[in-house]
N, C-alpha and C positions, 0 to 999 in steps of 0.2 A: 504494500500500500504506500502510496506515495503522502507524505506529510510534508507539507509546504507552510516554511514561514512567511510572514508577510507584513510588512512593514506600512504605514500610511493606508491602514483600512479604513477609516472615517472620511477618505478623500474619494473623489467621483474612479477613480482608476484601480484604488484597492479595495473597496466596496466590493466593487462588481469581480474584480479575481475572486475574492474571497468566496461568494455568491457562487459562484462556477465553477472552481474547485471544488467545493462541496459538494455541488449538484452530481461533479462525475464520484464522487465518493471518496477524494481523499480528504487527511484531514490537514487540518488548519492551523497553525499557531500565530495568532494576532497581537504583532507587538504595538499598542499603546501608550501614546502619553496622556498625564489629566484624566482618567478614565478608570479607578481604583475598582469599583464595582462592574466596570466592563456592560454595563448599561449602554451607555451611546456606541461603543463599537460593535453592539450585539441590535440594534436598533439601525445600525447602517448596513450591517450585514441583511437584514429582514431587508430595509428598503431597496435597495439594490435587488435583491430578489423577484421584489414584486414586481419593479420595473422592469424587469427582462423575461418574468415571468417564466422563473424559474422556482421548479422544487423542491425545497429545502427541509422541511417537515423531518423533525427528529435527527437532521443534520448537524444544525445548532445547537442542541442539546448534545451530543454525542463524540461531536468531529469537530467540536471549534473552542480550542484553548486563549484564552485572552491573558496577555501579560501584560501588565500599566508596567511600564519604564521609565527611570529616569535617565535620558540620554547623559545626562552626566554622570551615571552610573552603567553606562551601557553594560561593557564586558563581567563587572561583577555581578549585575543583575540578570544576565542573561545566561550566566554560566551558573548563578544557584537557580535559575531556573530550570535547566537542561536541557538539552538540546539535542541528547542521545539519538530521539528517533527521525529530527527530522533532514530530508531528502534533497530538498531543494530549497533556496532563498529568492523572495523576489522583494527587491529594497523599490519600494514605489514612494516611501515618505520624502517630501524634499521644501526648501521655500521657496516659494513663486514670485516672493519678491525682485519685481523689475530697476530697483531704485539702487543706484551706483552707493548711496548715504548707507544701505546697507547690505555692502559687499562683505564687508567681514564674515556678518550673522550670516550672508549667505554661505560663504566661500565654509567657515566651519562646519557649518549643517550640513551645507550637499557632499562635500570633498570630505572632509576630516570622519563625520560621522559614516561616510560609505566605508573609509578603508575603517572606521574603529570596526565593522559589521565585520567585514572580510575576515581581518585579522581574527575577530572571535569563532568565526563558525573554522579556520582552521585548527584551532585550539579547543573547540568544545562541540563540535557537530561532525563526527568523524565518517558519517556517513552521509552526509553533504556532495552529491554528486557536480552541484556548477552554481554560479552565483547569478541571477539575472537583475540585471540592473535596467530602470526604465527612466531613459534620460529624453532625450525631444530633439526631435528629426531638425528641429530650429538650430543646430549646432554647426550646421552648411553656412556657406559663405550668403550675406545678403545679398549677393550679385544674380542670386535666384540659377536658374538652367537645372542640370542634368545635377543629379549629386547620387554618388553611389555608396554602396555599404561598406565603408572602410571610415575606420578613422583619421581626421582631418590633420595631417600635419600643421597645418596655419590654417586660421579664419578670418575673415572679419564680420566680427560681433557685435551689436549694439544694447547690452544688456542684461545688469547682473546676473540674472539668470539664465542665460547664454553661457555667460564667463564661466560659470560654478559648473553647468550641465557639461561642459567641455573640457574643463579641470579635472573633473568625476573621473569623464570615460579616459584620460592619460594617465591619471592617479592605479585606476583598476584596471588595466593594461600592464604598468608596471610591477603593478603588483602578482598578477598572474605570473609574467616572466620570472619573479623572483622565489613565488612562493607555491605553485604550480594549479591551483583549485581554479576550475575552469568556469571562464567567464561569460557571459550574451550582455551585450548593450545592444536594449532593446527600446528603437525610438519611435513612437508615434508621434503623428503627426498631428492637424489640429482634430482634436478629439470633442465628437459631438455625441449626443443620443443616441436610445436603442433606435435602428432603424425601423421598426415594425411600430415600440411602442412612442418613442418620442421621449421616452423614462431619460433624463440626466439630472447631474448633482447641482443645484442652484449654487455656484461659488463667484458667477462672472467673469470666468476668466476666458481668456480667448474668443471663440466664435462667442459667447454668450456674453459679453463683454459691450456686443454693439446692439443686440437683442435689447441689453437691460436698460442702456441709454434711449433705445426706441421708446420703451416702454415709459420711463421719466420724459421724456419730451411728451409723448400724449398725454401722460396724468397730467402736467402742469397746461396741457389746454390746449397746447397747437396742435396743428393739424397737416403741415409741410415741413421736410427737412431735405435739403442736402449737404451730401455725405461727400467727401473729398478724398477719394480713389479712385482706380482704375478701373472702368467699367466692364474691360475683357480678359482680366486675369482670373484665371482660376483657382480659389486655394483648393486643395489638398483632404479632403475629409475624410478622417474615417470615425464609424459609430463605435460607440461602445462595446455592442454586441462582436465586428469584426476584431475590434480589437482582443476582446479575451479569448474569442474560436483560435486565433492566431495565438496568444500566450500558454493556454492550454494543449494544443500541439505541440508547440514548441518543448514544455512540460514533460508530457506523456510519452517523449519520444523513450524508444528503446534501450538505443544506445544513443548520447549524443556526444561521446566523445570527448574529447580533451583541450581542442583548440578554442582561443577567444576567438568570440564571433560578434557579427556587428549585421543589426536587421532593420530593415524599420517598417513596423507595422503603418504603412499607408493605405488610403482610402481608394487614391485615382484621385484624375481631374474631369467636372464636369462642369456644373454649373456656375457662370461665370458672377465675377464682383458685381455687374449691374443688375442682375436678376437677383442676388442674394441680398441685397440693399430692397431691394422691390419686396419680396417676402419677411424679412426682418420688418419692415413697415405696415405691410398689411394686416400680419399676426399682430402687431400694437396698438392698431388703428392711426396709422401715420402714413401720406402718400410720401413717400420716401424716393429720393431719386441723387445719378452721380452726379456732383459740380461743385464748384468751389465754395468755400462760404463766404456770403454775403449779406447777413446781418447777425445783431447779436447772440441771437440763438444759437447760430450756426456754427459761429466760432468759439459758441461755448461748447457746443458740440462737437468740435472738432478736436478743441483742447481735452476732452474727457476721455477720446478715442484714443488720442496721442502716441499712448505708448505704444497699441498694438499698428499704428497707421502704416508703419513699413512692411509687415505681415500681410496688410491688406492691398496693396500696394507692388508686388513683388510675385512671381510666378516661380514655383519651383516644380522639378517632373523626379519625384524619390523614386528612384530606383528598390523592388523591392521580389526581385530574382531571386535571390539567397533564400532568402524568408520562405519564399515559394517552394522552393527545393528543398530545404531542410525539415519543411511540417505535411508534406507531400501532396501541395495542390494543386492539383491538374488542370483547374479553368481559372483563367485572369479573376482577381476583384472586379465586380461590379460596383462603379462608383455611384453615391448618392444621386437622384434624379431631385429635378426644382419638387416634385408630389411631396418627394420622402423627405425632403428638408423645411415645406409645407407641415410635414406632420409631426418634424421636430421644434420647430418653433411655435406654433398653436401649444403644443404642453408645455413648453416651459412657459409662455403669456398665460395659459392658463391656470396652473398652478402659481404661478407668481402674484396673479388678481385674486387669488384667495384670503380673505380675513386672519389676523393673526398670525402671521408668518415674521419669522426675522424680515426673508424678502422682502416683506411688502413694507416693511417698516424703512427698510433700508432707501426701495423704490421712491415712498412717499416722502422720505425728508431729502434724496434728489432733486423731484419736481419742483419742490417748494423751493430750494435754492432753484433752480431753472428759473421759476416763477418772479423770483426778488430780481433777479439780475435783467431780464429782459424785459 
């Protein structure tokens, strides 16, 4: 039986591993911070479930160990907790912080705390067969084109979380070379919903990022926005659901060997920037369209997107051959159509317009700034 630890389960990425692991029956060790009674990592494990509409029933109870850690205790708390049986690592915890102000907290969190993982599961998880680490296919050059599955001797980056995600994968590379326990950097790209249910984690980040701002500009009353991108660029999407079909493969394989490898769970490219602006707006009730901004709103608007505006902006084609051949898929991904990104947006507006949500609380003191400034 395969016993998969798993790191950053209360996040939209390790939720759903955790969820799906389960489902095929192995079992689970859920390392937590802030989480002493294992309540909310046992509550995002359900939800993620339900969102993919998968079966779990007596899984959780049975197959799913929760340890609260204190990362500043990592290696001691992790080794009196044992580690004897489990098989595989996948390190999904990390910060998302974009903000150079904090590079440090990044650089330790993502860099420092990956190799403190490594180092312990060679030391205390002897039957630990490979380490998968889940870094972001964003770690390619901003100059967009072809990017293939190897790691990037040079980049250029615009963003602490770039810096740190890039740092990781040279960090755990070298460490492999040194210390033999075999590694996957395993990148997704931009990660959205179930495809079928529309189920994603409300955090805002990325694709959901320009969703939530649609949705503050409607609360606060308008009714037109334009958005300042490229109307025929296509990002990159892949749903939550391909993404763990592809982790779990990758997982289950039989043998997979000894060498670092380097994958990136991508989506394809389909649906271009100006239709995705068009749908993001219709799901909020905003006519929504590309062009530059020209009044206050707009540039408040513009200024909110900021950080991800180069992402939106830039066309990349991830090479994701290896991947393919490694978990043995015989037919190309099908990439998201405008329907299926229709029916990922309508659930998150919908669930977001629901009464008593942190969301909506967040949404609504948005608007209300939109509302004083314009």
């Amino acid at each position: 039986m395969h016993h998969v630890l798993i790191t950053g389960v209360t996040g939209f990425v390790g939720r759903a591993l955790a969820a799906n692991f389960l489902t095929h029956g192995a079992k689970v060790t859920a390392v937590s911070r802030n989480d002493p009674d294992g309540i909310r990592t046992t509550e995002a494990v359900l939800n993620a479930a339900r969102g993919c509409e998968l079966d779990v029933s007596g899984a959780v109870e049975h197959n799913l160990r929760i340890l609260n850690i204190d990362f500043a205790n990592l290696e001691s708390e992790l080794a009196a907790a044992g580690l004897g049986e489990i098989t595989e690592i996948w390190h999904v915890a990390a910060e998302m912080s974009y903000s150079s102000h904090k590079l440090g907290v990044s650089f330790d969190t993502n860099v420092g705390n990956s190799a403190r993982l490594y180092e312990t599961a060679l030391r205390h998880a002897p039957h630990c067969r490979r380490f998968y680490y889940v870094s972001t296919a964003f770690v390619a050059d901003m100059a967009g084109g072809p990017v293939r599955e190897e790691l990037h001797a040079k980049t250029r980056i615009v963003n602490a979380y770039q810096v740190t995600k890039w740092s990781t994968e040279q960090s755990l590379h070298l460490l492999h070379l040194r210390c033999g326990l075999p590694v996957t950097i395993f990148r997704p790209t931009v990660v959205v919903g179930h495809r079928r249910t529309g189920w994603a984690h409300q955090n805002g980040f990325g694709f959901y990022m320009f969703q939530d701002a649609m949705i503050a500009i409607a609360a606060a009353g308008h009714k037109e926005i334009a958005v300042d991108l490229v109307a025929e660029i296509r990002p990159d999407l892949v749903p939550i659901d391909r993404l763990c079909a592809d982790a779990k493969a990758l997982t289950l394989r039989e043998d997979s060997g000894d060498e670092f490898e380097v994958f990136h769970a991508s989506g394809g490219l389909n649906v271009p920037m100006g239709e995705l602006v068009r749908i993001w707006g219709r799901a909020a009730g905003v006519n929504a369209r590309i062009g530059p901004p020209s009044n206050l709103l707009e540039e408040k608007f513009d200024r909110g997107i900021g950080l991800n505006r180069p992402f939106g902006r830039t066309e990349w084609q991830f090479e994701r051959s290896q991947l393919d051949t490694a978990i043995g898929l015989a037919q190309p991904v099908q990439p998201l159509t405008s329907k299926e990104v229709e029916t990922l947006c309508a659930w998150y507006v919908g669930v977001s317009s629901g009464a008593n949500t942190p969301r909506t609380a967040e949404l609504a003191e948005a608007s209300q700034a939109i509302a004083s400034e314009v």
